[in-house]
C-alpha positions as CSV (number, residue, x, y, z in Angstrom):
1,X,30.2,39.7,-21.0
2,X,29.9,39.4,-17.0
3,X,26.4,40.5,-17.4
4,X,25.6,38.3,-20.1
5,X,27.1,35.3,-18.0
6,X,25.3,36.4,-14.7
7,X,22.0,36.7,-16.4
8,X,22.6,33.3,-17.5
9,X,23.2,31.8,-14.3
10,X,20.1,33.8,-12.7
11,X,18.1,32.7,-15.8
12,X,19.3,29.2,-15.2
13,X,18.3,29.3,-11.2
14,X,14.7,30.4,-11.6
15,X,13.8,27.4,-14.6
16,X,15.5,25.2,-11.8
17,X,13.7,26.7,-8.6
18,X,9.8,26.9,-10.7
19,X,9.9,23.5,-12.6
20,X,10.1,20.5,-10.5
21,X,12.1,17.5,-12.4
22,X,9.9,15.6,-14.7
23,X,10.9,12.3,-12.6
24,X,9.1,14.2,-9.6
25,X,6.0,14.8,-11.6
26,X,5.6,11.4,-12.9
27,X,6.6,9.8,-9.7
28,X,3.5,11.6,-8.2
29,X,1.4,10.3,-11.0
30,X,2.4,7.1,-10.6
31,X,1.4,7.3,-7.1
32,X,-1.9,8.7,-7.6
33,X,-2.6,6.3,-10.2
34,X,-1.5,3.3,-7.8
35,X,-3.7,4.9,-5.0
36,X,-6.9,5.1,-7.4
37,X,-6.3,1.8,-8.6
38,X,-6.0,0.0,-5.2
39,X,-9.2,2.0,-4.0
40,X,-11.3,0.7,-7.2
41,X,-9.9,-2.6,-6.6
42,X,-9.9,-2.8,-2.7
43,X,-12.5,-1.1,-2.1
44,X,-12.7,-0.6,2.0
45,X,-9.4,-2.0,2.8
46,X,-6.4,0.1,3.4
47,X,-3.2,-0.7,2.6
48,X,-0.1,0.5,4.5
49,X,2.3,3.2,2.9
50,X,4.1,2.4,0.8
51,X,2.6,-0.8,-0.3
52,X,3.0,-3.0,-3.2
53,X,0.5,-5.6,-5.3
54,X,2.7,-8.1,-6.7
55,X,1.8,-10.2,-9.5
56,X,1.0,-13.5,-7.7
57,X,-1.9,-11.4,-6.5
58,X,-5.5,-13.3,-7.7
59,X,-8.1,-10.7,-7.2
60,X,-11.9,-11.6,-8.2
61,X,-14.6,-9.0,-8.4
62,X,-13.8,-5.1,-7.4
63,X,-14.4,-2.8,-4.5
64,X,-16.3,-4.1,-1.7
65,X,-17.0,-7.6,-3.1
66,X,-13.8,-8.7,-4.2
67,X,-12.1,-12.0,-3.2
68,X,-8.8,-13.6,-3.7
69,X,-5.7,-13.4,-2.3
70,X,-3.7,-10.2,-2.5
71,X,0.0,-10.4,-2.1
72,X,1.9,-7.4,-0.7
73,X,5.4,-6.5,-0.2
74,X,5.5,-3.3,2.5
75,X,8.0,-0.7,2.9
76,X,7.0,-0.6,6.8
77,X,8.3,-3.4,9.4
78,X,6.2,-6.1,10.3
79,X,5.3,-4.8,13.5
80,X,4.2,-1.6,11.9
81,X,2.2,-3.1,9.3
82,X,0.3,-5.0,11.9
83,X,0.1,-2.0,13.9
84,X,-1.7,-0.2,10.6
85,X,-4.2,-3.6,10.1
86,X,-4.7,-3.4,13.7
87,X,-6.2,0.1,14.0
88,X,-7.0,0.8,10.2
89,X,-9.5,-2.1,9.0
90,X,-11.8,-1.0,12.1
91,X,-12.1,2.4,11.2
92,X,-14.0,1.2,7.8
93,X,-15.9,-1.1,9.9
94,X,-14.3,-4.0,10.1
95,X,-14.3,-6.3,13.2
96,X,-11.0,-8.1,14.6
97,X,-12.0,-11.8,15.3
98,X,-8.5,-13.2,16.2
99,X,-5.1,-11.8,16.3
100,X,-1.6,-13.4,16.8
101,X,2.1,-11.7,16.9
102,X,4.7,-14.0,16.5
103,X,7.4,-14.2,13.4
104,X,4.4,-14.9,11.7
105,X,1.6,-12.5,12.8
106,X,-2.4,-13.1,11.4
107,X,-5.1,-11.0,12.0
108,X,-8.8,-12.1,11.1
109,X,-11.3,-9.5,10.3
110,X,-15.0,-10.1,9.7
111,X,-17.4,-7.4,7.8
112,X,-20.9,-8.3,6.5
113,X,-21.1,-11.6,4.7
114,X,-16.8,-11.4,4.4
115,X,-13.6,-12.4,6.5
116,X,-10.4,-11.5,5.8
117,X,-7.1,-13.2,7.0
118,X,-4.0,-11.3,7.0
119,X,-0.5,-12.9,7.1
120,X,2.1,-10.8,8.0
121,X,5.8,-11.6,7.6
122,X,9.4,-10.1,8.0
123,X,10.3,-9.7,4.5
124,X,14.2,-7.7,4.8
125,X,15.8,-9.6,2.6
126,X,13.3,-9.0,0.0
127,X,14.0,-6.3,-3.2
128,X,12.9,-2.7,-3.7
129,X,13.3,-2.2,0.2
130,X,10.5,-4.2,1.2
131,X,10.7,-4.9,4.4
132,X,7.2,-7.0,5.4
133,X,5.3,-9.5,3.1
134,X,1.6,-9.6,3.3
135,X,-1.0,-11.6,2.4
136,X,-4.7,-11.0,2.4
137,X,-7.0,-13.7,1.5
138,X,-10.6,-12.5,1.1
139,X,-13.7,-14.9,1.3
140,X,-17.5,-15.0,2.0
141,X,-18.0,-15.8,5.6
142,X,-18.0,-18.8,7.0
143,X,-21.5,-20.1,7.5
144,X,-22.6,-21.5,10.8
């Protein structure tokens, strides 16, 4: 019987240590889905980690010819997600016009025919954890 019940718990300790929870498994799923998503519909502009489209998002087009204007609610502080703007949108060739860091921070990036305006905001006592709110608003550039 002792054998019997510590075979059961050894049985019982491998299926727990060689199967991760299904929750796990579909979290990462989730993710990667969100990730391939956002790339298809963003095209060249990163989003911060742990990032997240709301609905009052209006996105035209896809990938690098989109427009619109893409609401964001950001797991990072303000000052971080500026920080990630900042030194991320140049990296995929993006050009910082304009910057301002205040309670309301705005960046301006130009790329191509396109500008980009992004509002950032301290967003703490939002749901979910967010802790900055985001907007993007994605245009043709202006012409002179």
């Amino acid at each position: 019987m002792k054998k019997i019940f510590l075979f059961s718990i050894f049985l019982l300790l491998v299926g727990c240590s060689t199967n991760p929870p299904s929750s796990f498994n579909e979290e990462q799923n989730a993710t990667n889905d969100n990730e391939q998503t956002q790339s298809r519909l963003l095209g060249d502009m990163p989003l911060p980690p742990g990032s997240l489209i709301k609905k009052d998002s209006l996105i035209l087009g896809s990938g690098a010819a989109w427009t619109g204007r893409l609401s964001i609610g950001s797991s990072s502080t303000p000052m971080q997600s500026y920080v990630f703007f900042r030194d991320e949108f140049p990296k995929q060739s993006w050009t910082l016009v304009s910057s301002v860091t205040s309670k309301k921070s705005v960046l301006v990036f130009l790329k191509n025919d396109r500008s980009v305006t992004i509002e950032i905001e301290d967003a703490s006592f939002g749901f979910k954890g967010e802790k900055a709110a985001i907007l993007l608003t994605v245009a043709p550039k202006p012409s002179k």
